[in-house]
N, C-alpha and C positions, 0 to 999 in steps of 0.2 A: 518528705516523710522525715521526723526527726529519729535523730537515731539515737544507739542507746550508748552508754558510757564504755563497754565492753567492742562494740562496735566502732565506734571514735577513738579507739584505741589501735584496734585492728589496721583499720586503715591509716591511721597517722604514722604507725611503725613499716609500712609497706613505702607508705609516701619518702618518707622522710630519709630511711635504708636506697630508694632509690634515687634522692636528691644525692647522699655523698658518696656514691659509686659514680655519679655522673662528673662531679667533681672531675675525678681523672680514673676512669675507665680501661679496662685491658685492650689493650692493642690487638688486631686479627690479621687474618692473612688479608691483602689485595685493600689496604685502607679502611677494613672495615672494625669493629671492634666487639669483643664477647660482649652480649645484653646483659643487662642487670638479669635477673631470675631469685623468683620469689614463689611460695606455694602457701596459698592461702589453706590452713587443714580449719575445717570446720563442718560441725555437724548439719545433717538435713533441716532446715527451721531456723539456722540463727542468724539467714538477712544475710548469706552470700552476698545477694545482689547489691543488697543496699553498701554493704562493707566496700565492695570492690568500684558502684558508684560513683562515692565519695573518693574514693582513693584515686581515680580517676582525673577528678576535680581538683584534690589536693598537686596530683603532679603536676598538670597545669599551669597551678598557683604557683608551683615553685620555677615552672618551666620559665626559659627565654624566647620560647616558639609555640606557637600554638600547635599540641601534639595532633595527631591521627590515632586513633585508638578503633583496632582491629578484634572487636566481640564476636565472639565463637561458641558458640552450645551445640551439643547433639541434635535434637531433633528440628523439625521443623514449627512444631506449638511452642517449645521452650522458646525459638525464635521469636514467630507474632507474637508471644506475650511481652517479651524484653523490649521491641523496638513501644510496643502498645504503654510499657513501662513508663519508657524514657519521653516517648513523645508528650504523649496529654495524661498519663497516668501517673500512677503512685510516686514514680522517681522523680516527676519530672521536675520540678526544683530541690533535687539535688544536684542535676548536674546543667544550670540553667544558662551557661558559657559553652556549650556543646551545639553544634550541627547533628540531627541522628539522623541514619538513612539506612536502608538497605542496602550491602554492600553494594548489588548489581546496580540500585542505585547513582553509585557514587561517578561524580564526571570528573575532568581533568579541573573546572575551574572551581570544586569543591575544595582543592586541594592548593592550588594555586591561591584561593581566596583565604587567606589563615586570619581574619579578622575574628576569627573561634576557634575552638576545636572544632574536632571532626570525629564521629562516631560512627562507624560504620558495624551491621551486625550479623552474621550471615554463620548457615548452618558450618559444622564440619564437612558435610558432604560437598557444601562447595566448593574446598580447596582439597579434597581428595583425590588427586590426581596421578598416576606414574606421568602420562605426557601431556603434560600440557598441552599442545599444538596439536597434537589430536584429540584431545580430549572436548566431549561432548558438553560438558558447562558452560555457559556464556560467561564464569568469572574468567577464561581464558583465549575467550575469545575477541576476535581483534572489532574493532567499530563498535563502542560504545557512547557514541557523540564523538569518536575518538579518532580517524583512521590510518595513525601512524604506529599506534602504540597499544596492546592490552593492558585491559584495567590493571592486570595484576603488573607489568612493567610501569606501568602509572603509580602503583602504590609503592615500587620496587626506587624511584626516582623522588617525589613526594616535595618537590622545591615548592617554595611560593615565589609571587613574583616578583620579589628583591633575589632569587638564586638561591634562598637558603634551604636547606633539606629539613624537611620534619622530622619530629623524634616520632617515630611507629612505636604504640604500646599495644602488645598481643597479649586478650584477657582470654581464657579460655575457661569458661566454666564445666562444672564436672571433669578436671583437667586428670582426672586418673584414664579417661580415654585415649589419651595424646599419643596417635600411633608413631612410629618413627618416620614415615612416610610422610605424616603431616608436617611432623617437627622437620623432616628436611625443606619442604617448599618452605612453613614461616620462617624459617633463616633464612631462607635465601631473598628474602624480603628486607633485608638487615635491620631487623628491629633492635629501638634503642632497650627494649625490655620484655620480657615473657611471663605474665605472671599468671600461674595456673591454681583453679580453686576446687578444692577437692578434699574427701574427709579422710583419704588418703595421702599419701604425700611418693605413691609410685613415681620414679622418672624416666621418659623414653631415652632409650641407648643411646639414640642422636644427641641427648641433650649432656651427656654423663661426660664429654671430654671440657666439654663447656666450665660445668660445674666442678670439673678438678681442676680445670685453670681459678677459677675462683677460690678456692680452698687453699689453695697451694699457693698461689701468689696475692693474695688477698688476705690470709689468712682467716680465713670466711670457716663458721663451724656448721654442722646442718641447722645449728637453732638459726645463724645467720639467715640460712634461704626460707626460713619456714617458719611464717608468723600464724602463731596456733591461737586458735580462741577458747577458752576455758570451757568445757561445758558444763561445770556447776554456773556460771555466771549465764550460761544459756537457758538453764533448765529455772534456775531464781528466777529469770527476769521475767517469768512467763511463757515465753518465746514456743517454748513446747510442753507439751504436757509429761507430768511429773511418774504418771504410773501405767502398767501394761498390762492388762487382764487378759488370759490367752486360757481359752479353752479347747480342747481336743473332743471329738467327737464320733464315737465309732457307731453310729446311730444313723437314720434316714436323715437326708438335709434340712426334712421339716421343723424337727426339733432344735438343730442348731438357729436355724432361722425365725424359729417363734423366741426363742431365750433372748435372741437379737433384737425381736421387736419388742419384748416386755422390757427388757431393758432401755430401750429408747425410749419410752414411755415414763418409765422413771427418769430418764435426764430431762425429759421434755417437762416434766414438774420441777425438778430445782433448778430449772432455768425458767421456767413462771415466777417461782417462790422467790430468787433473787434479784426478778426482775430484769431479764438478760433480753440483751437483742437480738439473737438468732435462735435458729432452729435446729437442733443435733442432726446430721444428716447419717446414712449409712451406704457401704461401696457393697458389692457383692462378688466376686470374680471368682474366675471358671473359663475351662473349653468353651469354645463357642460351637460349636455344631456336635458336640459328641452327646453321646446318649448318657442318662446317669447311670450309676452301677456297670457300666460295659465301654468297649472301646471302639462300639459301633459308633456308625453315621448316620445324624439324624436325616430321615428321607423328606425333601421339601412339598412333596407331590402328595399329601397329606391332608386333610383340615388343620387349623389352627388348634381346635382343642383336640386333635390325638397325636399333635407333635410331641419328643419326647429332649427336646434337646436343653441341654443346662439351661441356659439363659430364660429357654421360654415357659421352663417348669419351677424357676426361682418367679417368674413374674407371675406365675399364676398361682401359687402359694399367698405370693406379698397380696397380690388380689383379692383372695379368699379370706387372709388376714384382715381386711379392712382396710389395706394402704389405697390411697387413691393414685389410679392409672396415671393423673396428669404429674403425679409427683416424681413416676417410673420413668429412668431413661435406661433404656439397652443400646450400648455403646459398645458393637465388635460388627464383625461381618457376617452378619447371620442369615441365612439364604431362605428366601420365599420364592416360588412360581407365580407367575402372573392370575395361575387358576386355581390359587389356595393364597390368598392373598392374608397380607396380618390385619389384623385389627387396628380400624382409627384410632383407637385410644392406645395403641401399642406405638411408644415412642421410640425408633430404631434410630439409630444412628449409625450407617455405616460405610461411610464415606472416610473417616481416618481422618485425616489433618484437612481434609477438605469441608465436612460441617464441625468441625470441633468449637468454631465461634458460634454457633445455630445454638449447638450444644448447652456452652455455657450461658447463653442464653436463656435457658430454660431454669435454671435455679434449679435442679432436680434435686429430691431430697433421698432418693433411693436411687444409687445408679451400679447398675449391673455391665459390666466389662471384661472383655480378657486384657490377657498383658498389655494390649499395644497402652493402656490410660495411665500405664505404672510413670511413663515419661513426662514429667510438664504440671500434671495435673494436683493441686493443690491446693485443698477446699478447709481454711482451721474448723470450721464447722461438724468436718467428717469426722464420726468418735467408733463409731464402729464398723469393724468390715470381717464378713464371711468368707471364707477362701477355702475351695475347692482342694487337696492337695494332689489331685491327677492333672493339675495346671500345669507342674513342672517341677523345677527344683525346688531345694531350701532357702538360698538364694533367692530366687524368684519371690519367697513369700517375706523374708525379710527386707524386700525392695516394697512389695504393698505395707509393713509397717512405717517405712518413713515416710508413705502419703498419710496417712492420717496422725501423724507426731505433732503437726502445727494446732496451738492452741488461739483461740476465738479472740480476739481482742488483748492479744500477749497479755493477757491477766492470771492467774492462778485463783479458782473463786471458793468461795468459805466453804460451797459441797464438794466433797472431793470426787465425788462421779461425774463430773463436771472436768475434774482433771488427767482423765483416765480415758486411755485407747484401749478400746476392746474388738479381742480377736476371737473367732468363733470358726475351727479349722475342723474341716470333715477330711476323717482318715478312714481305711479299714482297718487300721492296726493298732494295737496300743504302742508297741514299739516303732513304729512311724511317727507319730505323733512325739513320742519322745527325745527322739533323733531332731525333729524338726524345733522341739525345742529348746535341746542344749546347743543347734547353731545358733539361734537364736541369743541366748545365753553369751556365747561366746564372742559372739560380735556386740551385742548391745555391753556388755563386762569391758571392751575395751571402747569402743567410741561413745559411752553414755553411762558409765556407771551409774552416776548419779539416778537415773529413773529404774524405780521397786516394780521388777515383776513379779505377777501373779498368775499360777495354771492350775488347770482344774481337767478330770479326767471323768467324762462319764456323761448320763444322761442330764441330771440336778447338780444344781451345784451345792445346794443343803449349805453347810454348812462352812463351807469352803467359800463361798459367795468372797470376792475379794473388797466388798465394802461390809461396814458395819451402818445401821439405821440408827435414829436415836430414838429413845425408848419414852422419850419427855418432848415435848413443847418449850423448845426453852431459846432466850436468843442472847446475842452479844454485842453490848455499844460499837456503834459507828464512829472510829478514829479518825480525825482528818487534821489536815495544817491551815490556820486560820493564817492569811497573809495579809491579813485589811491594813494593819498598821504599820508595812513594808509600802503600802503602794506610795504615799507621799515624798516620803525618801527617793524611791527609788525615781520618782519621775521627775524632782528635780537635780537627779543626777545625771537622768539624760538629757532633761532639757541643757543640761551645761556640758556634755558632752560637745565637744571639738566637729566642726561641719569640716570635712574635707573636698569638698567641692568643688572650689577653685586654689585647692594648694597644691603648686608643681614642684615644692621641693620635699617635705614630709610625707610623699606618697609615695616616693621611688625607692625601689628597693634594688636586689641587684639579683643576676640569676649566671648561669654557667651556661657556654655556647661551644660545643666540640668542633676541631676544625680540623681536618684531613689531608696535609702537605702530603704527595707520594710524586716521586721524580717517574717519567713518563719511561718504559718498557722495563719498572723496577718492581717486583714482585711482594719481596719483603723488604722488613725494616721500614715500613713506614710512618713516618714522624704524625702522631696525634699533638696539636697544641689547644689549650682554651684561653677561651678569650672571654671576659665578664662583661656581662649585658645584665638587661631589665628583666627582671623576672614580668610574669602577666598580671593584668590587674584583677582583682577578685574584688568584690563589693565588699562595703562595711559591713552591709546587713550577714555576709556568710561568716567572715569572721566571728562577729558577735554571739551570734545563737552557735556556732560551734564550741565559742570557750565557754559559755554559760551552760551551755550544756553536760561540761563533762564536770562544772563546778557545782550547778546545782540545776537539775533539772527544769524543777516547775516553775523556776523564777523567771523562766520564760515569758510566762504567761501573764504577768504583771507588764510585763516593758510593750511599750509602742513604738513598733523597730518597721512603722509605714512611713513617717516622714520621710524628709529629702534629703535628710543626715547620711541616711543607712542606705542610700543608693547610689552615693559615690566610690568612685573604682580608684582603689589604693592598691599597692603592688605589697606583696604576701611577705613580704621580708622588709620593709621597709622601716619609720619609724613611727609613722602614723597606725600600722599595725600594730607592732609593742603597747602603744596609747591604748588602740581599741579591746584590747587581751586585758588591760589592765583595770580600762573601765567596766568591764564583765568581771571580773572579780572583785569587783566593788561590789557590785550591783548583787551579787551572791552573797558576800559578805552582810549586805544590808538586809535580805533577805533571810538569811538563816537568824539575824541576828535581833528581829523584829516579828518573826512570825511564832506563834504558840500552839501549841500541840492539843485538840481539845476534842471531845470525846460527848456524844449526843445521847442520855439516858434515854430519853423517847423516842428514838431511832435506830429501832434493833436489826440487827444482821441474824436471820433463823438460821439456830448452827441443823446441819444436812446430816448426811455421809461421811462419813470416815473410811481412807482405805487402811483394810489391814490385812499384813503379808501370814505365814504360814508360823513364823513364832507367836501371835494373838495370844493375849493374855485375858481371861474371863475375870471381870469386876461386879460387885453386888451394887452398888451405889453409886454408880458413876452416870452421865449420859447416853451413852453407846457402853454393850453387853462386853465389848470388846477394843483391844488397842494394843498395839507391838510396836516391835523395833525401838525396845527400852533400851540404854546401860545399865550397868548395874545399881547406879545410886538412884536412878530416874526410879525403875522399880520395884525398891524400896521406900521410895517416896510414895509413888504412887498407891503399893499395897497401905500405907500407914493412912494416908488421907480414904482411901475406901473404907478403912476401920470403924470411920465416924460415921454419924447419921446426917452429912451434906453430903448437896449436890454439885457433884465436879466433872471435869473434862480433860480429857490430855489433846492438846491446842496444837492441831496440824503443824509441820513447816509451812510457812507461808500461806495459814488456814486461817481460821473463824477470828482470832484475836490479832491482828497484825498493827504494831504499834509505832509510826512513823520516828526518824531519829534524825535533827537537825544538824547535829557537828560535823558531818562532813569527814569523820574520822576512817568510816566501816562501809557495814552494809547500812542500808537507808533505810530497813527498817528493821522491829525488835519482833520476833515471834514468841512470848512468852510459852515455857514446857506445858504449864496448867493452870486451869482458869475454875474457880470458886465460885459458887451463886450466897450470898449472905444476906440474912435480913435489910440490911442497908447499905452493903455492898458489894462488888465483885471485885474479887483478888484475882491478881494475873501474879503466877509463882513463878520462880524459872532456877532450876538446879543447873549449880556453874560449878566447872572445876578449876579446881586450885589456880594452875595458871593462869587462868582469864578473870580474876574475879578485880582485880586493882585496876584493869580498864574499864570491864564491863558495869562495874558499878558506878564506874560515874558516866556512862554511857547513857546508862537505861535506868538510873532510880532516877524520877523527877514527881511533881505534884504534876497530872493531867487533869487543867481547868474543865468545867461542866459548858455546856450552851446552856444547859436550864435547870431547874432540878428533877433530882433522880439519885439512882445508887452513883457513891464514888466507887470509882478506877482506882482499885492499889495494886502498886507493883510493889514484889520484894523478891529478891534471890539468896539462895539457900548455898551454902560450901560445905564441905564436910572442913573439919579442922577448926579450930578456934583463933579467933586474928583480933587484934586490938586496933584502932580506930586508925593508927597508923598502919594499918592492913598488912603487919608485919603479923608472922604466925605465932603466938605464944603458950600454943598446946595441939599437937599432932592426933588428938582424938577429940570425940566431940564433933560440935556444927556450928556454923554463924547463920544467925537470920541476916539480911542488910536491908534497911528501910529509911523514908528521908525521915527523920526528926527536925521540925524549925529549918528547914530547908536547906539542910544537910545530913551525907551519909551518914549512917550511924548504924554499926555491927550493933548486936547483942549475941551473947556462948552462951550455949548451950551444953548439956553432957547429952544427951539419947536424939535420935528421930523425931521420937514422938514428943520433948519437949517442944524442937525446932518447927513442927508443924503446929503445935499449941500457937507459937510467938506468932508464926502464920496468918493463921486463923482468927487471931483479936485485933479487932478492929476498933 
């Protein structure tokens, strides 16, 4: 899977933080020494896995030993899906110098064999132990092919067979779990590293004397242990969806749950209308055997149609609705007699981690659950979910908003109902509901600001509806980056690309090897020395797509990186690496600097939906009756362009008008504020302030070529202030239009608004 810039970052700074601790590392008691520790803080959706993957890979590359890397998740499905990951699935060339196994798996001459790494991946509960030696696990049990030693004394020793000790990296995902209990058995394993991922950055008490020897003799500060990822750069990149629509409902379920299926019904059309590959799905959670309205038990000894219990009066509702049975999955432990048996068509699930693969098997587009699904389960497809609030806490219900936060094809798409998680929460109270959503508030305020929620109290939502419809038929050219005249450059740049093949001296690079002198019945004081060795070899081909990657994405796609070039194994520090880093920024360079930004009149994008939050602002002229979350200049622009008799639009973040940007300077692409329909052609406007206008103007003014004919693409942005060509300010009142003239910037001043939207609007 390739990854994204924000993510190649992540991990490089984890890698890299733990290549120069290894350098010369703290000394411990009994020859052993403090592990590096690191805490990966990132949000639910932003490719944990994939980050901590590569990071993985990268240590590797820098390592002198082929590491052991000890993966750890809560449950048992977060498990099967990771090993499922790693082996034939999604990860699995990222980390394609790895051994994976299930820890119980792992034998002595996994370990011994270090011709790879080694990935071992097992829940918490298997190292949860107080005794080992009695403890009922087979991770501590003795004869695993083995019968001198348990695995875990096995992992605890970890030589290959030249005698030398592996480096143990302990990943722990959801590492805000890590009880002190655990953290004491993985030390006692003497791992070279701990690195914990989590949106959190809690640390177990075990690990807090650790980390003050780092602080204090390292001079380590928390930003040191704790490589945080951006979540604006989560929320841009797609990665999750941008807005939250949360309704409260003091009403019977049927209602919240019919709002639920009309609205699916609408996302099921602007995912026809944009032409999308999947199908919105929706979650439903709830008790499992309680009655509604009461805190009785459902009685199983019943027919199927006079049972009263949550699950099985959400599926018969969805039934009566029109949903089809085979789409329903009931996923809890829901109780039948043998002599009131359910219905064929009633798909139960309720085995727990035992059918959860049957499960996903079924592709179900409606799945009804209690808690136990909140763990593992992660569908970008799911946009809406019903929740019960007699399920449990607040907590509890903002753990089912980060299963449906992942967005379909990390894209953000021109409808904005398309990019919106919708929550439909049955209370009896109105002050329940409110409670449940200022925690809400309050948690999402600090791990997400970045995504706009929206709540709504009551039967309808009238007017509060957190989208706006468009009131017109109207669409917007399809942007894209034509790269045909990069490809010939770029191929005979690799054709001349360096084969490393058969070179044994520009492959070798060098790496750091810890070595543990301690005189025999001597406690402390013992001598750490290192000794420089070969770092491990990494293919050309990883190298490559990793620097090209962070330099320019799509240039990927142009290179033929299957020859025999890209399969040779060069050591990660070496100087044939520098070469290959080098020729990826060529190949970027030729790529940005040959490709053209062009724009399809006959191939409209139909603008959708718009979400808008609770300051909405009502327009007479515009495409949608409504649109918020102005500044102040925005909406006085906005009011002056409504003034006139056009047709205009105020142009999502990362919505209908998105306008690719080649320099490599920013962000990669341009969102223009508002977009203009004219006789012969559409204006993309964008009000900038003062600060930003002497970059953004040569960012984003350019001439965007046609594919064919049709209206032109004009871009121009708007400053308050008046500036002279040398974009120095020459009058503190007033505005500047900026537009290209003969293929250069070129201000024009204005005195009023409404001049500066006249200059606009001529085309």
């Amino acid at each position: 899977m390739e990854l994204m810039k924000f993510q190649i970052q992540a991990s490089e700074m984890i890698a890299k933080r733990y290549s120069e601790y290894m350098k010369e590392p703290l000394p411990a008691l009994k020859g052993r020494y403090v592990p590096f520790y690191q805490n990966l803080s990132a949000i639910t959706g932003s490719g944990k896995t994939l980050i901590l993957a590569d990071t993985i890979e990268q240590i590797r590359a820098y390592s002198s030993t082929q590491p052991v890397v000890l993966w750890l998740s809560k449950g048992r499905v977060i498990v099967s899906q990771t090993i499922d990951n790693f082996t034939t699935g999604k990860y699995a060339d990222n980390i394609p110098d790895y051994l994976v196994k299930p820890l119980l798996d792992c034998q002595e001459a996994d370990l011994l064999d270090d011709a790879q790494g080694l990935l071992l991946i097992a829940t918490v509960g298997k190292i949860n132990q107080k005794d080992k030696e009695g403890g009922d696990r087979r991770v501590f049990q003795t004869g695993i092919d083995n019968a001198n030693s348990s695995l875990w004394e096995m992992l605890k020793i970890r030589k290959n067979y030249q005698g030398i000790k592996r480096n143990l990296i302990i990943i722990y995902d959801e590492g805000h779990n890590l009880s002190d209990q655990q953290t004491r058995l993985l030390l006692d394993l003497e791992p070279s590293a701990i690195i914990a991922a989590s949106a959190t950055t809690k640390v177990p008490k075990e690990l807090e004397w650790y980390i003050a020897r780092l602080k204090k003799e390292k001079g380590l500060t928390d930003s040191d242990l704790i490589t945080a990822v951006s979540n604006k750069q989560v929320v841009n990149s797609g990665l999750i969806k941008k807005f939250i629509s949360i309704g409260g409902y003091m009403t019977p379920m049927e209602m919240a749950i019919h709002n639920l299926l009309e609205d699916l019904k609408a996302s099921e059309q602007a995912v026809a209308d944009l032409g999308g590959d999947f199908l919105p799905k929706a979650i439903y959670v709830s008790n499992t055997n309680m009655l509604l309205e009461t805190s009785a038990v459902d009685s199983p000894l019943v027919p199927f149609e006079e049972r009263e219990a949550r699950p099985i009066k959400i599926w018969k509702y969805l039934v009566s609705e029109g949903v089809n049975p085979n789409e329903i999955a009931v996923y809890c432990n829901l109780k039948f007699d043998r002599r009131f048996p359910k219905p064929v068509n009633f798909n139960l699930f309720s085995g727990g981690d035992n059918d959860y693969e049957e499960f996903l098997a079924g592709n179900y587009r409606h799945i009804i659950f209690n808690q136990s699904l909140q763990e593992g389960w992660d569908d970008p497809a799911c946009y809406f979910a019903y929740i019960d609030k007699d399920m449990g806490s607040n907590t509890q219900v903002t753990q089912v908003i980060g299963r449906v936060l992942r967005q379909p094809n990390a894209t953000h798409y021109a409808d904005d109902i398309l990019n919106m998680a919708n929550f439909y929460i049955k209370t009896d109270e109105k002050d329940v509901f409110r409670s449940i959503l200022e925690d809400i508030r309050k948690t999402l305020s600090v791990d997400i600001p970045e995504i706009t929620i929206s709540y709504h109290v009551g039967k309808e939502r009238g007017n509060n509806r957190p989208t706006a419809a468009p009131l017109v038929e109207v669409e917007v050219p399809d942007i894209i980056i034509d790269s045909q005249k990069a490809m010939p450059e770029i191929k005979d740049t690799l054709d001349k690309m360096i084969d490393y093949s058969a070179d044994l001296q520009n492959t070798v690079g060098s790496g750091n090897q810890i070595q543990v002198i301690a005189e025999v019945g001597r406690h402390l004081g013992e001598e750490i020395s290192y000794k420089t060795n070969h770092s491990n070899e990494v293919r050309v081909r990883w190298i490559f797509k990793r620097e090209l990657g962070k330099l320019a994405k799509d240039a990927i796609t142009l290179c033929d990186i299957s020859t025999k070039k890209f399969d040779a194994l060069i050591e990660y520090n070496s100087n044939a690496a520098s070469y290959i880093k080098n020729e990826a920024k060529k190949i970027a360079d030729i790529y940005r600097r040959n490709s053209v930004i062009m724009q399809n009149p006959l191939d409209g994008i139909p603008v959708g939906e718009v979400f808008v939050s609770d300051d909405r602002k009502h327009f007479h002229n515009a495409v949608h009756p409504f649109y918020s979350d102005f500044n102040n200049f925005e909406l006085e622009f906005a009011r002056e362009l409504d003034s006139r008799k056009i047709l205009w639009m105020r142009n999502p973040v990362n919505g209908f008008v998105s306008i690719p940007l080649l320099d490599g300077k920013g962000t990669d692409t341009f969102n223009p504020d508002f977009i203009v329909w004219k006789e012969d052609a559409i204006l993309a406007l964008d009000t900038k302030g003062n600060h930003l206008i002497a970059e953004e103007s040569h960012r984003k003014l350019f001439y965007i070529e046609k594919a064919c004919e049709g209206k032109e693409l004009i871009v121009k942005l708007i400053s308050e202030k008046r500036y002279n060509g040398r974009q120095e300010v020459i009058d503190t009142s007033g505005y500047t239009v900026w537009m290209v003239k003969q293929g250069c910037v070129s201000p024009i001043t204005c005195a009023t608004l409404r001049e500066a939207v006249d200059i606009c609007l001529d085309v």
